[in-house]
DSSP file (Angstrom, degrees, kcal/mol; ACC not computed):
  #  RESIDUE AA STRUCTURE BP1 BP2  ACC     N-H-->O    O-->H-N    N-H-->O    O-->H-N    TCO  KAPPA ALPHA  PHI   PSI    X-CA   Y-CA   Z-CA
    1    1 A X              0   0    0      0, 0.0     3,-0.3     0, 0.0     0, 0.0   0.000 360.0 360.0 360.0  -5.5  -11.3    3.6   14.5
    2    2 A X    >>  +     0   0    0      1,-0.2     3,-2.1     2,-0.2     4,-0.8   0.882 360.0  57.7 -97.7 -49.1   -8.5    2.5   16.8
    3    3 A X  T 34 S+     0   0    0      1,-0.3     4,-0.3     2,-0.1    -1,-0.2   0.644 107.1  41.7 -58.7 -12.6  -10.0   -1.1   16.5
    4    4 A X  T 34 S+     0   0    0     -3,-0.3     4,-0.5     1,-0.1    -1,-0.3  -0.012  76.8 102.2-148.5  54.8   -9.9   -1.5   13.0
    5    5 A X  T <> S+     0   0    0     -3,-2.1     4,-1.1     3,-0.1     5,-0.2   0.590  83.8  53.1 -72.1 -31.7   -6.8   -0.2   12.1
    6    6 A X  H >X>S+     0   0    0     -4,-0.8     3,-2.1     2,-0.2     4,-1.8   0.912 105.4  52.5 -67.0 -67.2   -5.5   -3.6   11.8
    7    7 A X  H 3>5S+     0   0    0      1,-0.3     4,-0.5    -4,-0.3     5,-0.2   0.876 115.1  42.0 -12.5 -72.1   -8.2   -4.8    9.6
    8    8 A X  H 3>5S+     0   0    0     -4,-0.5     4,-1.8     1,-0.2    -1,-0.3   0.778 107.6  58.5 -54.9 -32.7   -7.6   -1.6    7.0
    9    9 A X  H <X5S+     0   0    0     -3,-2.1     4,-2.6    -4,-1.1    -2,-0.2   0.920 114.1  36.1-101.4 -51.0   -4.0   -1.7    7.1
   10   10 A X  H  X5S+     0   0    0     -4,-1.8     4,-0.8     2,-0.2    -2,-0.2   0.256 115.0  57.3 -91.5  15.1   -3.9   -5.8    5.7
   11   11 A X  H  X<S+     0   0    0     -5,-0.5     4,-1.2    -4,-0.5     5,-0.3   0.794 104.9  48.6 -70.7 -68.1   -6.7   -5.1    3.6
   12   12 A X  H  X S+     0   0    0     -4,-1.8     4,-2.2     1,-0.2     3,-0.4   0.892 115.4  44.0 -22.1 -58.0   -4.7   -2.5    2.1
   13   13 A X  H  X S+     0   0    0     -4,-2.6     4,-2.8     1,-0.2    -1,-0.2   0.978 108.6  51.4 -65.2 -44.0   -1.6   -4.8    1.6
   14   14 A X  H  < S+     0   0    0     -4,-0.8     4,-0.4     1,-0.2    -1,-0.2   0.424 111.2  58.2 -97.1  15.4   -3.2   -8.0    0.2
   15   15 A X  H  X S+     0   0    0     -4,-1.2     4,-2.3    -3,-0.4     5,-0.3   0.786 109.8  41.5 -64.8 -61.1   -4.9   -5.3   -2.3
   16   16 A X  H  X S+     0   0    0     -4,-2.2     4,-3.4    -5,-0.3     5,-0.3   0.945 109.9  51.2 -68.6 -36.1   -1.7   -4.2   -3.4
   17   17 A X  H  X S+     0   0    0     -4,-2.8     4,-1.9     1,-0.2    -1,-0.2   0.988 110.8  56.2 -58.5 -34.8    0.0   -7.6   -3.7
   18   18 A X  H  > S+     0   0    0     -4,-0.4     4,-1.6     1,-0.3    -1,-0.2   0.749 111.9  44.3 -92.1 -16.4   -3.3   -8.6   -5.9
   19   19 A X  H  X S+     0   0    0     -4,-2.3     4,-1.5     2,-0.2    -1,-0.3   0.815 111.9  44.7 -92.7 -25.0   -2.6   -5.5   -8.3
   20   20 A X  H  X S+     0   0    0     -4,-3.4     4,-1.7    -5,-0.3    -2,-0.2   0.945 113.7  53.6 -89.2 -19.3    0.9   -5.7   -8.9
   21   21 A X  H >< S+     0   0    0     -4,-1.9     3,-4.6    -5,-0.3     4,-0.3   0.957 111.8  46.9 -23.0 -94.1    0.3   -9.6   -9.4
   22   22 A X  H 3X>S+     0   0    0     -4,-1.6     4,-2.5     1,-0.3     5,-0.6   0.555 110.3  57.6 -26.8 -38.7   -2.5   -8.5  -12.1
   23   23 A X  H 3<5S+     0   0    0     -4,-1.5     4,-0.4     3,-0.2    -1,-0.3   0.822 108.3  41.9 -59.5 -39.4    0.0   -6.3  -13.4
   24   24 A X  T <<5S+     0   0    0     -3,-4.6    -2,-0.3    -4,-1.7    -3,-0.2   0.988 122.6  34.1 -70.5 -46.0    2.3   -8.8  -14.0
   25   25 A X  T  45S+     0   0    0     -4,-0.3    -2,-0.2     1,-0.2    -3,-0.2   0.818 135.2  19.1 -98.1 -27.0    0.3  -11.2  -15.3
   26   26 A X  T  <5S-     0   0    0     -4,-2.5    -3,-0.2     1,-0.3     3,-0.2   0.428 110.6-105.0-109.8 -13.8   -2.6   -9.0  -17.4
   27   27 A X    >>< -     0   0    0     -5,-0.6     4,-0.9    -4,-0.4     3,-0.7  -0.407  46.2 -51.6 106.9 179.5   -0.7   -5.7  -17.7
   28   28 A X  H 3> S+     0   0    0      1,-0.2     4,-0.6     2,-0.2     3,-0.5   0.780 121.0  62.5 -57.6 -39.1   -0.9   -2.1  -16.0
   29   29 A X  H 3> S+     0   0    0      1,-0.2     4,-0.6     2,-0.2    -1,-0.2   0.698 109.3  42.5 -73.3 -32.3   -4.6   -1.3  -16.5
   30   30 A X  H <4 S+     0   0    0     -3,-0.7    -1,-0.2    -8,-0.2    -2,-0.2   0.732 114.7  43.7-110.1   2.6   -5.6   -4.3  -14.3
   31   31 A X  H  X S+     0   0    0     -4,-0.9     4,-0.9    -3,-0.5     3,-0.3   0.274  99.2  83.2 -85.0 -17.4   -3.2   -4.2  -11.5
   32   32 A X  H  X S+     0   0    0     -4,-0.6     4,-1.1    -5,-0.2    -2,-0.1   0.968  87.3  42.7 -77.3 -27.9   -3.7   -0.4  -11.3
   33   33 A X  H  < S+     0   0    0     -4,-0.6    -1,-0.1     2,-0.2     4,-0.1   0.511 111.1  47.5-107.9  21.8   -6.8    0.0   -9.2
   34   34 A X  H >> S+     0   0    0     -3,-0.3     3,-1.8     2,-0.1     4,-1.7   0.712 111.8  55.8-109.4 -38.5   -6.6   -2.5   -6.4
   35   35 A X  H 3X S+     0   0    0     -4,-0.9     4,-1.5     1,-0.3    -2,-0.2   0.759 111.3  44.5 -38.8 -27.2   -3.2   -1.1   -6.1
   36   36 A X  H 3< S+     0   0    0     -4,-1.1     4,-0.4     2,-0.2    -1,-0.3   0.448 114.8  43.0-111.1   7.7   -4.8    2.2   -5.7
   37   37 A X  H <> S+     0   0    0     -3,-1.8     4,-0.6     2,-0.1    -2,-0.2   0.204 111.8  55.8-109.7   4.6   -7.6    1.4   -3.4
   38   38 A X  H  X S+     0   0    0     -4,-1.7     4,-2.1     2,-0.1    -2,-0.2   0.851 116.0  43.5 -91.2 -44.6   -5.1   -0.8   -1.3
   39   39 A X  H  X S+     0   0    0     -4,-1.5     4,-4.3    -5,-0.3    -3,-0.1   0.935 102.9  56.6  -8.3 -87.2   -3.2    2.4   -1.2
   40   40 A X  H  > S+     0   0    0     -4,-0.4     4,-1.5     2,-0.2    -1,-0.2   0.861 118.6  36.8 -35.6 -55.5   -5.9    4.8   -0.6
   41   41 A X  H  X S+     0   0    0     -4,-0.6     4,-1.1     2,-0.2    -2,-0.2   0.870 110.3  63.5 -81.6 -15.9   -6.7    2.3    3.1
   42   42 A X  H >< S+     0   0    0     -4,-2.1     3,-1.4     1,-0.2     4,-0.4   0.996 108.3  40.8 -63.0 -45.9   -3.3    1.9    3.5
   43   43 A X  H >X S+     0   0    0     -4,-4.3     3,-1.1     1,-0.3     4,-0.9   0.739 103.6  56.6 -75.5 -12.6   -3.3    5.4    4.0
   44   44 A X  H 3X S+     0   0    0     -4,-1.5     4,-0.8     1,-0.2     3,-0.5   0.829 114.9  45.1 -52.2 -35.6   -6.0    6.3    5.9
   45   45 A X  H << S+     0   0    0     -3,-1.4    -1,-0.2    -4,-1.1    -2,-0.2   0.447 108.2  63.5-122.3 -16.9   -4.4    3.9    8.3
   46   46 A X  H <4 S+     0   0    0     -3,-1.1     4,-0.3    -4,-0.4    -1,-0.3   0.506 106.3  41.5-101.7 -26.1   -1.2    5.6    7.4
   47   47 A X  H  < S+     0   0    0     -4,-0.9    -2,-0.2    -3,-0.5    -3,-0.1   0.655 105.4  56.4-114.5   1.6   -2.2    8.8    8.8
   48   48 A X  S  X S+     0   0    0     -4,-0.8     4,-0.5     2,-0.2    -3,-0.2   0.538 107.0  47.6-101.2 -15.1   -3.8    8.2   11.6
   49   49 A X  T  4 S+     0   0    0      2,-0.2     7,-0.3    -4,-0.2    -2,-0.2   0.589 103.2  65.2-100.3  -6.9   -1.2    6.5   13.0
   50   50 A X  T >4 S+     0   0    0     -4,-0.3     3,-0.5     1,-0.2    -2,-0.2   0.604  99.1  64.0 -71.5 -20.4    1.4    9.6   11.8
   51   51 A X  T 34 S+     0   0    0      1,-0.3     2,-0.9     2,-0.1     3,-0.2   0.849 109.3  33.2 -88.7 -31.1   -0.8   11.6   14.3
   52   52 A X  T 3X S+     0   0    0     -4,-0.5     4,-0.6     1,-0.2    -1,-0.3  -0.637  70.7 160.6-132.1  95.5    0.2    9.8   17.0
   53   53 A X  T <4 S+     0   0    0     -2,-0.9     3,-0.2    -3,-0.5     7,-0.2   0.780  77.3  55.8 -57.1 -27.9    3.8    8.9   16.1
   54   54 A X  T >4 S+     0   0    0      1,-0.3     3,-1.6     2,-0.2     4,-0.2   0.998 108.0  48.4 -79.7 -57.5    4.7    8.1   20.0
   55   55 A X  T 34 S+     0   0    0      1,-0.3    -1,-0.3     2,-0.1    -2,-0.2   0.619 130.1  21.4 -60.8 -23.9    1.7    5.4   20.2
   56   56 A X  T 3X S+     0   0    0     -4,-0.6     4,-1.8    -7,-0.3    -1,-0.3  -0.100  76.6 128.5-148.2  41.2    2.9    3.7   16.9
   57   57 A X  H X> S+     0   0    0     -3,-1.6     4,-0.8     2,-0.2     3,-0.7   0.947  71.0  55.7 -53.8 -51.5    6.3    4.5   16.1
   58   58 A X  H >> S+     0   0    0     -4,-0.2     3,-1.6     1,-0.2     4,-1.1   0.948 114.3  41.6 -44.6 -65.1    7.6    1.1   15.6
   59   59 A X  H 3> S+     0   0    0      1,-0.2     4,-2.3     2,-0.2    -1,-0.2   0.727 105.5  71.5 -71.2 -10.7    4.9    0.5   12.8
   60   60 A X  H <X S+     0   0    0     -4,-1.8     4,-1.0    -3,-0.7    -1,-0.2   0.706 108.0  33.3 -50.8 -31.1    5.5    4.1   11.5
   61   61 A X  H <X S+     0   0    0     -3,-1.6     4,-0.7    -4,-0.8    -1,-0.2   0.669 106.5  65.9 -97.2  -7.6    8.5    3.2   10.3
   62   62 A X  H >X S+     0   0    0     -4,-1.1     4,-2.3     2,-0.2     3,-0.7   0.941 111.4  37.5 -23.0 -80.9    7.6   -0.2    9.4
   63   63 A X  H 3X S+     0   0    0     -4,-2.3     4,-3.8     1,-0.3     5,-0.1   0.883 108.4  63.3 -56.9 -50.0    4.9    1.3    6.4
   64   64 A X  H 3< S+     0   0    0     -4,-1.0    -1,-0.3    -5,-0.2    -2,-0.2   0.919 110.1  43.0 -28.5 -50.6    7.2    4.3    5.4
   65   65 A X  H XX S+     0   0    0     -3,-0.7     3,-1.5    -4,-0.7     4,-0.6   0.923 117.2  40.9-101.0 -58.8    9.5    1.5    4.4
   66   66 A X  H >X S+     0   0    0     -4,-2.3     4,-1.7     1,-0.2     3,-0.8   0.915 112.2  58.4 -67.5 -44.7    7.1   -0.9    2.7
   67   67 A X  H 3< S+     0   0    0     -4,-3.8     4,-0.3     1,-0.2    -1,-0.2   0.297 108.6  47.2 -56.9   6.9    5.2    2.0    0.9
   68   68 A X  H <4 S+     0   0    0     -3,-1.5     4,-0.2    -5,-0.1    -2,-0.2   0.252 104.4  49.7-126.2  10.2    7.8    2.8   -0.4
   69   69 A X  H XX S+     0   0    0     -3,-0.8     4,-1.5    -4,-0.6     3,-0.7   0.856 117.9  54.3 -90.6 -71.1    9.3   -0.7   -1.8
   70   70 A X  H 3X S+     0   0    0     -4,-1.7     4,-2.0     1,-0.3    -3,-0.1   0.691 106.2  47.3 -56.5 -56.1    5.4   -0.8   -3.2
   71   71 A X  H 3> S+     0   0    0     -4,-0.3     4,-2.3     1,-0.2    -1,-0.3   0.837 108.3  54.4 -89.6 -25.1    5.6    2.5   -4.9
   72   72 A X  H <> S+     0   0    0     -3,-0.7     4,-2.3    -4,-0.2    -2,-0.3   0.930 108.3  53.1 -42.4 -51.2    9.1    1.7   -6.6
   73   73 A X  H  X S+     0   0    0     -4,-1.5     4,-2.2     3,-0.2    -2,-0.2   0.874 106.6  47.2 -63.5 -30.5    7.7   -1.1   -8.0
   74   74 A X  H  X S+     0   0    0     -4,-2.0     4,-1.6     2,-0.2    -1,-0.2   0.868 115.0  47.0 -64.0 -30.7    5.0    0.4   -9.4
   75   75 A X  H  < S+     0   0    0     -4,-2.3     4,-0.3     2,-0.2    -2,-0.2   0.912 111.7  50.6 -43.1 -67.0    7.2    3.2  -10.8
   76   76 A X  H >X S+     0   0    0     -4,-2.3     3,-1.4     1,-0.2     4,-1.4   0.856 107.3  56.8 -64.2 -55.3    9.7    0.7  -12.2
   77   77 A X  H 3X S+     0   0    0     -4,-2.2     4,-1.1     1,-0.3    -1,-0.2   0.787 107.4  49.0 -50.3 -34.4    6.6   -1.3  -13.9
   78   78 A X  H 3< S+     0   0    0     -4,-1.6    -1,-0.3     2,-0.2    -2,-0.2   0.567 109.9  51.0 -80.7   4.3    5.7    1.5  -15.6
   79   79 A X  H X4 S+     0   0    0     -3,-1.4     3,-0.6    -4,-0.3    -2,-0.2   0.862 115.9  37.3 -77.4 -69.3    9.2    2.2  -16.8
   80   80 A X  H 3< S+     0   0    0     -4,-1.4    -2,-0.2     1,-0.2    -3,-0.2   0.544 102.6  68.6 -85.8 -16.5    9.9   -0.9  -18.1
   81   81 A X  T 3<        0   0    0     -4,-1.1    -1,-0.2     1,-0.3    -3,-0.1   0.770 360.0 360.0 -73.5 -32.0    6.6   -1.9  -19.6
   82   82 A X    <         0   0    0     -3,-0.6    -1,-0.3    -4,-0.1    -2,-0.1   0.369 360.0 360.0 -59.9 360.0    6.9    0.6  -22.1
């Protein structure tokens, strides 16, 4: 697993960039589910490295920080879209 943590973790991102993209440009319905299956590895990838906080601190807070810019925007798209 350890070995393709990288892999999963920038799958995950350029997933999400490719849904809120889609969102912008086609609306919410088609930017929501690569957002939510770049999510979904982000976290796997997200929790495995939360079990061993000492071994990955630096990028533990690194993802906090960016999963949570990600999910504000999604919030905020669904806000404003209305």
């Amino acid at each position: 697993m350890k070995k393709y943590l990288r892999e999963l973790e920038v799958s995950g991102l350029i997933l999400v960039i490719i849904g809120i993209v889609f969102s912008w440009i086609w609306g919410a319905n088609f930017g929501m589910w690569p957002c939510l299956v770049g999510l979904l590895l982000w976290l796997i990838t997200f929790l495995y490295k939360a079990f061993r906080w000492k071994e990955y601190e630096r990028e533990n807070r690194q993802n906090i920080l960016i999963l949570l810019i990600a999910i504000f925007i999604l919030l905020a798209q669904m806000i404003f879209r209305r």
